[in-house]
Phi, psi and omega in degrees: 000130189277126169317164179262002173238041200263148197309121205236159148236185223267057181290145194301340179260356165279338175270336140328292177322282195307287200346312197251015151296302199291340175300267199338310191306310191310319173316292180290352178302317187286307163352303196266355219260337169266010186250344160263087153313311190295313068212201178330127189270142164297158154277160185233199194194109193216058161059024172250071169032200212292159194200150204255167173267181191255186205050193210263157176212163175281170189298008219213103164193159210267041216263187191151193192177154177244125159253097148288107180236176187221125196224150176225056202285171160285129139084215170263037181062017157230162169268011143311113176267140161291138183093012182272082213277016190261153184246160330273131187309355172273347178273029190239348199207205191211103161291330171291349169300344173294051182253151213226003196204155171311342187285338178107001189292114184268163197297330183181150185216053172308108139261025141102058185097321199286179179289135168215171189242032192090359172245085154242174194238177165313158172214155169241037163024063145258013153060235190249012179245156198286100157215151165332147151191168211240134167236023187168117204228116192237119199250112187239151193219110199209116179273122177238130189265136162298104159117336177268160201263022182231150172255117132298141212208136161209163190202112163229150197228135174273127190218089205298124170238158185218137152235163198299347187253023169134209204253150170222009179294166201187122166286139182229142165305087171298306179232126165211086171238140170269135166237141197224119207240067201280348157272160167264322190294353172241165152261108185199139139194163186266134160248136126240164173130191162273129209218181181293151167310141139265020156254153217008226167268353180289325211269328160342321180269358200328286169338153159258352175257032166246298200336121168306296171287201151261330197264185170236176216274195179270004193241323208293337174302314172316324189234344180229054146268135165280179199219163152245136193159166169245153185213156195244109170240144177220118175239141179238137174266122137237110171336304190272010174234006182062031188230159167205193203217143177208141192251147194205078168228156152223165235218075183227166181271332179245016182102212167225011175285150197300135157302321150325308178299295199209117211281113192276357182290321205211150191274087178309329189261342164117327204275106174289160180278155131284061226240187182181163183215111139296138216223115181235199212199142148205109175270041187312155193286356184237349185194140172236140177216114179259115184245140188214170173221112209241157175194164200205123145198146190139187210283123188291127241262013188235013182227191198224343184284104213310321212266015153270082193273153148252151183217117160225155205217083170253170164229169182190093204260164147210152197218121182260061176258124169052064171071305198284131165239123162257134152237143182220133148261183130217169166198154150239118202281087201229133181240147165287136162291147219224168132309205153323106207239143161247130167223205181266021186244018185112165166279126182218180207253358188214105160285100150297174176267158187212170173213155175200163187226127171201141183236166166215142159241140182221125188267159134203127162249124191268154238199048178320114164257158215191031193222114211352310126272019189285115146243331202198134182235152193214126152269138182199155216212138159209129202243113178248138149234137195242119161223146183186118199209154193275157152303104163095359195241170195267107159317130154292092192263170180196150164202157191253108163249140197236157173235121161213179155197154246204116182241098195261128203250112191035210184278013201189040171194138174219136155256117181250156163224139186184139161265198175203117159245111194259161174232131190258080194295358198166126180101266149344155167262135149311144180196141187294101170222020175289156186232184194220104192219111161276173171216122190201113175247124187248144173213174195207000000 
């Protein structure tokens, strides 16, 4: 069985289809843009995934953003070494490190012939040369009905890619969800449909017009995929301790893992993943501080087989003082040996058992700027680490160090810049594979 978000190309009556999508969208855009002259309220974010903005807006409206990027890996835009002759070569090295873009989509993920088995990431098939790329054309589409406590939320993103065998560009539904608010007196709601990771905080960054940086850690395949299924956030405020506790769970088929891993529409085993996040907050007027503890188990979504579970286990702090922002993960990774795997990258003959261990720290300071279209400059650092290995194959460490700064220009332009220097500490062959990757994002 093929994923429904498994790698297609543009055939001419799907290229109707978006067409007369993207009218329609331009259409309600004019809708929304005349009953707001003043024009679109932004998303905010308060740690139930997308959150509408605040004061009034109309039921009906259109935001979105383009991310223009610019890319350079070393060597051919792979963690593939040559002559490295062990099989299958995605189980020898870690393919997600080249990556150029927020989505996690690396310069390339050739291995030149040799055997892999599906632990590959998305590619934007510029191999080891300097190129232009559209790395994301993003459409959120968001409804609130008059008088009722719902929201509707859909987010489809165009994502033009080229690789040697042609055009690979292909739309993907990211987000199509109901929100259901049933109280006033509480903060609790209810979703369903496809919706944000609830484990730990990365996926918070998913977008690139959120994302501080561009790229996302060495962790993120694991934790910020969206899923279908339904979930519950509950949060309670105590006032008198400047704190409040919050609960994020759900019920989904595939977890949180990347749609590259494990296909999120539809359930192979019958069985939901379970994931869920406890959370707690002390909001002092000089500091903010956040903490959580996250966790996922059930059968993993890339077999068809119940009793091949997954289990993750993370933590995740932030600390907001004077411009400085700290975030930290961690997590632990145990997958059961499956059958036959499907992911979004095709059918292939073996879900090994796998384990994997990883942290990321991220630094950012921000910079209020006031000077005509200077609003804000962010310096920012992030130290990523991976050990992780197949079942019956030679563990693997890796680690990341990132640089970048991040310029934001009146309301509706972010400019990025970020190197990546990935390493291969134990296990792995060296291999030239740091990238040097821009971002200049309009979103409206």
């Amino acid at each position: 069985m093929v994923s429904a978000v498994a790698r297609v190309g543009f055939h001419p009556h799907r290229l109707r289809l978006t067409a007369a999508a993207f009218v329609a969208a331009l259409i309600v855009a004019g809708v929304a843009r005349a009953q707001d002259p003043g024009g679109l309220g932004q998303d905010g974010d308060d740690g139930n995934g997308y959150t509408p903005p605040a004061g009034v807006t109309p039921p009906l409206q259109l935001n979105g953003y383009i991310d223009v990027g610019f890319a350079k890996a070393q060597g051919d835009g792979t963690s593939f070494a040559a002559g490295d002759t062990r099989l299958p070569v995605d189980y020898a090295v870690d393919p997600f490190a080249p990556a150029v873009n927020s989505r996690g989509d690396v310069a390339s993920n050739d291995p030149g012939g040799r055997l892999t088995n599906g632990f590959l990431p998305r590619s934007v098939g510029i191999g080891g040369r300097p190129s232009f790329l559209i790395n994301t054309v993003n459409f959120d589409l968001k409804y609130t009905a008059p008088g009722t406590p719902l929201l509707i939320f859909t987010r489809l993103q165009i994502l033009p890619r080229f690789s040697s065998s042609g055009d690979e560009t292909r739309p993907f539904l990211e987000l199509a969800f109901g929100r259901f608010i049933p109280f006033d007196s509480l903060e609790l709601a209810i979703s369903v449909g496809k919706f944000d990771s609830v484990f730990g905080i990365e996926y918070l960054d998913n977008q690139a017009n959120i994302r501080t940086g561009i790229t996302p850690s060495l962790m993120a395949r694991y934790t910020t995929g969206t899923s279908t299924g339904a979930k519950v956030f509950y949060r309670m405020q105590i006032p008198a301790l400047w704190s409040a506790v919050s609960l994020h769970v759900a019920a989904t088929n595939s977890g949180n893992f990347v749609e590259a891993l494990q296909g999120p529409d539809a359930s192979l085993t019958g069985v939901p993943v379970l994931s869920g996040r406890l959370g707690y907050e002390l909001n002092l007027p000089a500091v903010q501080i956040k903490l959580g503890a996250s966790g996922l188990h059930g059968p993993r979504n890339d077999q068809n087989q119940r009793a091949a579970h997954q289990r993750v286990l993370g933590a995740d702090a932030r600390v907001a003082l004077h411009g400085l922002y700290l975030n930290s993960e961690y997590l632990r990774v145990k997958e059961d040996e499956g059958g036959p795997k499907t992911t979004g990258m095709g059918m292939l003959p073996i879900s090994s058992g796998f384990e994997a261990r990883a942290f990321y720290v991220q630094a950012a300071y921000a910079i209020p700027v006031d000077v005509g279209p200077w609003h804000k400059l962010t310096l920012y650092g992030r130290y990523d680490w991976r050990h992780a290995w197949f079942a019956g194959f030679t563990p693997i460490t890796v680690d990341r160090i990132t640089a970048g700064l991040r310029i934001d220009l009146w309301d509706a332009v972010i400019v990025k810049g970020e190197m990546l220097v990935n390493r291969e500490l134990a296990g792995a062959p060296t291999v030239a594979n740091n990238v040097w990757t821009l971002s200049l994002v309009y979103s409206w």
